[in-house]
N, C-alpha and C positions, 0 to 999 in steps of 0.2 A: 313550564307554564301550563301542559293541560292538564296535569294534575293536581297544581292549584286552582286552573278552572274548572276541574271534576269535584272539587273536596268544597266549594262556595253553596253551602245553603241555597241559597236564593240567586237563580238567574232567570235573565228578561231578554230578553233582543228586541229592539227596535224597527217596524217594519211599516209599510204603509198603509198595511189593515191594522195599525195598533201596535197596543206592547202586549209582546208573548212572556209570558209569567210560567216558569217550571221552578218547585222547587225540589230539592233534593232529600228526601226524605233519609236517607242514609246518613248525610250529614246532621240532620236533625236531631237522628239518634246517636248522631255519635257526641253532639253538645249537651243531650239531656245526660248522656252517661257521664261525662266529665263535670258536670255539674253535682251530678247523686255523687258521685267520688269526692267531690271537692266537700261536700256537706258531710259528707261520710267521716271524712279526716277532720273534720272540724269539732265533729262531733267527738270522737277518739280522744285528740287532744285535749278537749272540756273534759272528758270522763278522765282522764291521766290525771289532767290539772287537779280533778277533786279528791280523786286516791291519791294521791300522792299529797295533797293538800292536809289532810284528813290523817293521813300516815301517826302511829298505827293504828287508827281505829280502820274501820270496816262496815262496810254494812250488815256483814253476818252481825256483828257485834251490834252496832245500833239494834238493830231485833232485838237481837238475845237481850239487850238491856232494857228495852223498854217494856220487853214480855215480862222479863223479873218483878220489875217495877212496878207494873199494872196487877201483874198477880199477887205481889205484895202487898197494894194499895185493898185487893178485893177480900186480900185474907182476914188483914186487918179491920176491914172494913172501912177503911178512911178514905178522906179525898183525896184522891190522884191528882188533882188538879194543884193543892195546897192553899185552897180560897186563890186561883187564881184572877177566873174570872167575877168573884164577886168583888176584889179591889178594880177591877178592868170595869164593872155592871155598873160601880158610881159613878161613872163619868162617860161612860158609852152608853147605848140602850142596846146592850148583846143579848140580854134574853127577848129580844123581837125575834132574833134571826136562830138561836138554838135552845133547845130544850135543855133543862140543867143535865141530863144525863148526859146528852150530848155535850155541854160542857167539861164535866169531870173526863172523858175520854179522850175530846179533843187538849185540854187542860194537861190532863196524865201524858198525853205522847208528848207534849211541848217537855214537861219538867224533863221527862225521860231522856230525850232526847239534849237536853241541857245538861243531865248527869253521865252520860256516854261522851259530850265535848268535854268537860271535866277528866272524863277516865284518861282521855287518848291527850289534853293536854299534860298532864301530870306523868303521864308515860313518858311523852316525851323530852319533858323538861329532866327527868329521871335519867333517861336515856342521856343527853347532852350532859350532863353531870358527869355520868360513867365514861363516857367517851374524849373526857377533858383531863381523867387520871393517864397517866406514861407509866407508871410503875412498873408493869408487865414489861417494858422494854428494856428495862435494866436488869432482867433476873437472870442469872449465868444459865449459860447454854446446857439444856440437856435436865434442865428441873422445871417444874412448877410450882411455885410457892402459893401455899393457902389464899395469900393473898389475891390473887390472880385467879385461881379457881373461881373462888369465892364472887371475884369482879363478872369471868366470863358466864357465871350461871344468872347473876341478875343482869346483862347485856340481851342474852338468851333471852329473857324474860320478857323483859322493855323491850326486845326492838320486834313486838306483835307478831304479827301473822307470817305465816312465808311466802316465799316467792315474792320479795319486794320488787317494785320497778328501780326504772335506772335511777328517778329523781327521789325515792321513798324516805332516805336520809337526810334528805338537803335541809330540812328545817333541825333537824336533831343534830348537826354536825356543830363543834364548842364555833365558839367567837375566835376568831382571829387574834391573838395577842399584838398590840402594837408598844413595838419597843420602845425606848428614851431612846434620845437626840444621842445622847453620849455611847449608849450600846450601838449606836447605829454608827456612828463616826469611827468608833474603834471599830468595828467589823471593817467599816472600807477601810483603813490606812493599814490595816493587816492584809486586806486583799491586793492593796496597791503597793506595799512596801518590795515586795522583788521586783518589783516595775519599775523602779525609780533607784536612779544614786541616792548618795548621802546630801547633796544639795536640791534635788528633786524634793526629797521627801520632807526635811527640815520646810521648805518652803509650803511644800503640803499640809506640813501640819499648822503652822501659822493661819495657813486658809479656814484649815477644822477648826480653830478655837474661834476664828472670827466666828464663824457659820452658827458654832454652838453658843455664842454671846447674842447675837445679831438677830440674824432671819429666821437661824434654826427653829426656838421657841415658837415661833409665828406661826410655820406652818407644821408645827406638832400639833399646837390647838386645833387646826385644821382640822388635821388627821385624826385627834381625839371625836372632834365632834362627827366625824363621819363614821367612824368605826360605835357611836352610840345607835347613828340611825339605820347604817346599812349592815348587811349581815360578815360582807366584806369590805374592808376599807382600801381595798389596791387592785381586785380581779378586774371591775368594769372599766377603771382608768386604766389599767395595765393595756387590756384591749383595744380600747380606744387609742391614745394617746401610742401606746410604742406598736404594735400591730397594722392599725388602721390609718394614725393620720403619718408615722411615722415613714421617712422617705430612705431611711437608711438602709440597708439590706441587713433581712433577720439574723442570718449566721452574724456571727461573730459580737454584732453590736446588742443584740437581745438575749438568744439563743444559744450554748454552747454546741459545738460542734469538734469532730476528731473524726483524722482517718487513719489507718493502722493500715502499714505497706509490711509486707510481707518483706525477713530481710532474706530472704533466698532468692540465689543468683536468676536471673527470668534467661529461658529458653525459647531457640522458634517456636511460634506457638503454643507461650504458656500462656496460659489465663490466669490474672491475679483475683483471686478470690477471697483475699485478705477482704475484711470486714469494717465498712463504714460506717458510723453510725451520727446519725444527725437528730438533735429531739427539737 
């Protein structure tokens, strides 16, 4: 306790000539720093959010593009602007507030700056394209086929700048495929069939075709329309629902799990250091 009465900003004692008022200056600097900390990471985090938002453009890039652009506009002699602010001058009074020159400038960086979102969307719509081909995964071990080359040098290409962050991909990565009811029903009853006798399963599958006649459809459309809006249609429910509200215990009933006992005879004082492994 007198250490948390040592670490209290502000203390008073109560006395008969009054209230004695001490504050603790130590603590004071110790809140302003955790506060510049807290602003700090906040800060971080907003600048992540926009790189990685923005992925793969760049701010070098932005520059570079709008320098292109302006100095193209100067070469040419044209406006940088594209009559912007003259369609913007019939219905606002903008030349009260900037000179046309200063128009065409601020004008030029806007387009520019519209032609660099352009660049880095197209990147990486380019990008998810490539990253939605398997091909590469089926080529016999030990070759590269042209094909593949050919894939890795435009991947190179598209995926910008280096040294991505950890989130840099997350907008580039394909859609999630969501299966039919019926690919989905045969994966489980392949899964569930050594689990069950020859009466187990027979009755199992009676349940599959009700399911696939019945409800299935119903909450396919579900699943369709979700997977239109979100970028995943199973990650945040997955979490939610079997992680969070889920009361079962993860092994087994979520999570696969194995442990690998060593089958050599144990001695006083062995140590089994056979290999567990839990995901």
């Amino acid at each position: 306790m007198a250490e948390a009465h040592q670490a209290v900003a502000f203390q008073f004692t109560v006395s008969p000539d009054g209230i004695d008022l001490q504050l603790s200056h130590e603590a004071l600097r110790q809140i302003y720093l955790s506060g510049l900390h807290s602003w700090k990471k906040k800060f971080i985090r907003f600048k992540n959010g926009v790189m990685t938002g923005v992925y793969p453009g760049s701010p070098t890039g932005l520059m570079l593009v709008v320098g292109l652009y302006m100095g193209r506009a100067k070469y040419v002699q044209a406006d940088p602007s594209l009559a912007l602010f003259t369609k913007v001058g019939a219905h606002l009074p903008v030349s009260r507030y900037m000179s046309f020159e200063k128009q065409q400038v601020v004008g030029g960086v806007l387009v520019g700056t519209g032609l660099w979102v352009a660049i880095f969307f197209t990147m990486r719509t380019a990008l998810k394209w490539l990253l939605s081909w398997h091909g590469w995964m089926y080529a016999r071990h030990g070759t590269v086929p042209w094909r593949t080359r050919i894939w890795l040098v435009l991947v190179k290409i598209f995926s910008g700048r280096r040294n991505p962050q950890l989130y840099s991909f997350q907008t580039s990565l394909p859609q999630l495929p969501l299966p039919s009811v019926k690919d989905t029903i045969n994966r489980y009853l392949e899964s569930a069939r050594p689990l069950m006798d020859d009466e187990q399963y027979l009755r199992m599958e009676g349940l599959a075709k009700d399911f696939e006649k019945g409800l299935g459809p119903k909450l396919q459309w579900y699943l369709k329309l979700k997977s239109w809006w979100a970028t995943n249609y199973v990650s945040d429910w997955w979490e939610e629902y079997i992680y969070l509200r889920g009361r079962g215990p993860i092994m087994v009933n979520s999570n696969y799990y194995a442990m690998v006992r060593s089958n050599s005879q144990e001695q006083p004082g062995h140590v089994d250091r056979s290999p567990k492994m839990g995901t």
